[in-house]
Structures are given as C-alpha cells and as structure tokens.
C-alpha positions as CSV (number, residue, x, y, z in Angstrom):
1,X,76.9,82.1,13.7
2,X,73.7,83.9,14.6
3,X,73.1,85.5,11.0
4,X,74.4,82.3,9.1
5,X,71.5,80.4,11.1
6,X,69.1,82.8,10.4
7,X,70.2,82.7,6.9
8,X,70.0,78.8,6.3
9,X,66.5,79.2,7.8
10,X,65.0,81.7,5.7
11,X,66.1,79.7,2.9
12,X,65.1,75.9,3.8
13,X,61.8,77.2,5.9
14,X,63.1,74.1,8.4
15,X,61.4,74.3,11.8
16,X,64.6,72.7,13.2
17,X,67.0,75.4,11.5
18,X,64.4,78.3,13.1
19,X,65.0,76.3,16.3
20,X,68.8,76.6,16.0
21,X,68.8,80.2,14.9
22,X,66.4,81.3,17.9
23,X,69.1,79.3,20.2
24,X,71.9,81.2,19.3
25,X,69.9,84.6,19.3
26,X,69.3,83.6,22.8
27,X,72.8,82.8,23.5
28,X,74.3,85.9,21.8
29,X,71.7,88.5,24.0
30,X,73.0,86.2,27.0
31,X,76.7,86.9,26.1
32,X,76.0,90.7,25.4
33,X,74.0,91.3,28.9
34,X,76.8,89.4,31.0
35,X,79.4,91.4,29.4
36,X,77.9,94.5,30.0
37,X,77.3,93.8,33.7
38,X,81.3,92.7,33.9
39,X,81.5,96.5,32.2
40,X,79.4,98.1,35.0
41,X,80.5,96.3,37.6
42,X,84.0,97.0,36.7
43,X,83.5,100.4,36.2
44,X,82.0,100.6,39.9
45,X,84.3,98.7,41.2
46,X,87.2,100.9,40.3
47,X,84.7,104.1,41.7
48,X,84.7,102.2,45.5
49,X,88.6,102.1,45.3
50,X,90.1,105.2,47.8
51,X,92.9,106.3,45.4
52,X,90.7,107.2,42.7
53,X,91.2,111.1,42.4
54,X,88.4,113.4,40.8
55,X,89.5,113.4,37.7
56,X,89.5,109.7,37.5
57,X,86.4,109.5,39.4
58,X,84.6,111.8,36.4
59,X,85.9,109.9,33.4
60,X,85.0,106.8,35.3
61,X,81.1,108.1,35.5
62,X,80.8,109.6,32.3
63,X,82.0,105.9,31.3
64,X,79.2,104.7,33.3
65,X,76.8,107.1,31.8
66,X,77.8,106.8,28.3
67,X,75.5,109.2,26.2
68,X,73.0,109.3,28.7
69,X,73.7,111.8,30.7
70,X,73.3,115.6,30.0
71,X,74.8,118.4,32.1
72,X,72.7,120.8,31.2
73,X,69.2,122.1,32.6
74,X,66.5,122.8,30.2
75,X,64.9,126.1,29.3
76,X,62.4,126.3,32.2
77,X,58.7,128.5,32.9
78,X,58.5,130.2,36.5
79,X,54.7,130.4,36.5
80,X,54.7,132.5,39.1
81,X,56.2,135.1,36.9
82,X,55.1,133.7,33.9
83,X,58.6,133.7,32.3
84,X,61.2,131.5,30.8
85,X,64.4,131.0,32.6
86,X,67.1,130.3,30.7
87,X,70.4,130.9,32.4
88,X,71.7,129.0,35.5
89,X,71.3,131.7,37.7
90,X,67.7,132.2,37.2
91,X,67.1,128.0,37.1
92,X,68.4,128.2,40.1
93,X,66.5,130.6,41.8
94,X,63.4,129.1,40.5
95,X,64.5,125.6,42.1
96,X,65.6,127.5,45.5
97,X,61.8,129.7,45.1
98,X,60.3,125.8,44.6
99,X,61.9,124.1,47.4
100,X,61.3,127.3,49.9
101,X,57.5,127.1,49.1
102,X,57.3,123.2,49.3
103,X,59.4,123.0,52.7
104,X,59.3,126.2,54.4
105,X,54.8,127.5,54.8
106,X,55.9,130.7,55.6
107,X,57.4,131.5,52.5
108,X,55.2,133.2,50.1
C-alpha cells in the first residue's frame, strides 16, 4: 500500500496523494517499531523464566543481539611496552595490568 501511494504521487504530483503516501509511511514505521518491541520483549521475557537452561539462555541472547554482537577482542597496543597484543592471554593481562594501575596506587 505504502509503495502504490508513493507511486500514484509521483505520477499525479497531488498534494493530497503525498499526504496519503506520508500517512501510510508513518503507519508502516509504526507497525515495524511495535513489532520489534513485541520481539524484544518476548525474547526477554522468556530470558526472566527459571527453566531456561544455558543453552537456551545463549541462543535466546544471540537472538537478542542479532549481528551486533562480536565475541571477539580486537588487536590491542600495551603502551607501556609498546607492543600489540593479539592473543587472549596477553589482552588479558593488559586489561588485569590496566585495572591494577587504575584501582590499586601501589601498583607500578
């Protein structure tokens, strides 16, 4: 309905037809953002139930997340060393080094 009133307004130039294709443009983001919330809302609503088990509960978030979300870490510079650290291990120990010297003064 949406493309069929934008297509009868292109053609006629009517201000009324532009009216009627802007009201259904309205109506169709309206329709798209309420069903996504019922998705979402769904989706956590199944997460707050106490039988979910953790494989359930994992599908259920990567649902959530969709494409969004990334598991890994990027490549990351320790500038106290001045390297890159690419593995886990090492991003790790850089966040643990971080957090020591942010939270902990005597830690040089």
């Amino acid at each position: 309905m949406r493309t069929r009133s934008y297509n009868k307004f292109k053609s006629t130039k009517v201000p009324s037809d532009y009216l009627l294709y802007k009201a259904q443009v309205r109506d169709v983001n309206k329709l798209i953002e309420t069903t996504k919330l019922n998705y979402h809302n769904n989706i956590l609503q199944n997460l707050n139930e106490m039988s979910v088990n953790k494989n359930k509960y994992w599908r259920l978030i990567k649902k959530l997340l969709g494409n969004k979300f990334v598991s890994n870490i990027p490549t990351m510079h320790d500038a106290d060393t001045d390297t890159l650290c690419e593995t886990n291990h090492d991003k790790s120990n850089l966040f643990l080094r971080t957090l020591m010297k942010k939270y902990h003064t005597d830690v040089a």
